[in-house]
C-alpha positions, 0 to 999 in steps of 0.5 A: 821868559824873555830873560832867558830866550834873549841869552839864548839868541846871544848864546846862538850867536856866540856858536855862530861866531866861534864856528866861522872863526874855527872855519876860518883858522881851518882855511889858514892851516892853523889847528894847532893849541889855539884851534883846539882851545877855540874848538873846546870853549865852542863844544862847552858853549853849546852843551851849557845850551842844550842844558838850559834848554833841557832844563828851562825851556822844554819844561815850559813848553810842555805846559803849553796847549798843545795848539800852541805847541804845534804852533811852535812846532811850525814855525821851528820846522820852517827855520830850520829849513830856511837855514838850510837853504830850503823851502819850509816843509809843512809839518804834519798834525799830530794824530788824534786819538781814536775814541773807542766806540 
């Protein structure tokens, strides 16, 4: 588990780094063959991603109590919020179900 959560901070950071190189490239006026070359191993970065993902992470998370999932939850929400410039958000509870009586 900490194997495959390190490449996937590693994985976040190459995106990071090949987007701020296509912006830059952008800026300059170049979007010719190197842009493009750029662009595509950027688009195969992040669907390699989305796989494993797919296919390691999201399975193990949905053997989690769901506590911890919410936990989880949480925490991603205020993330995502902090990168993009906001405050964290405060996430709902799931409902519970309602026990027929």
């Amino acid at each position: 588990d900490e194997m495959v959560m390190a490449e996937a901070n590693e994985e976040h950071h190459v995106v990071h780094v090949l987007i701020a190189e296509l912006k830059g490239m952008l800026e300059a006026g170049s979007t010719g063959i190197d842009f493009q070359a750029k662009f595509t191993v950027l688009a195969e970065n992040v669907r390699h991603h989305i796989k494993e993902e797919e296919t390691q992470m999201l399975p193990k998370a949905a053997k989690m109590p769901p506590a911890e999932r919410s936990s989880i939850g949480d925490r991603m929400a205020s993330r995502k919020a902090q990168l993009k410039g906001g405050k964290p958000v405060g996430v709902s509870k799931p409902k519970q179900p309602s026990v027929a009586r």
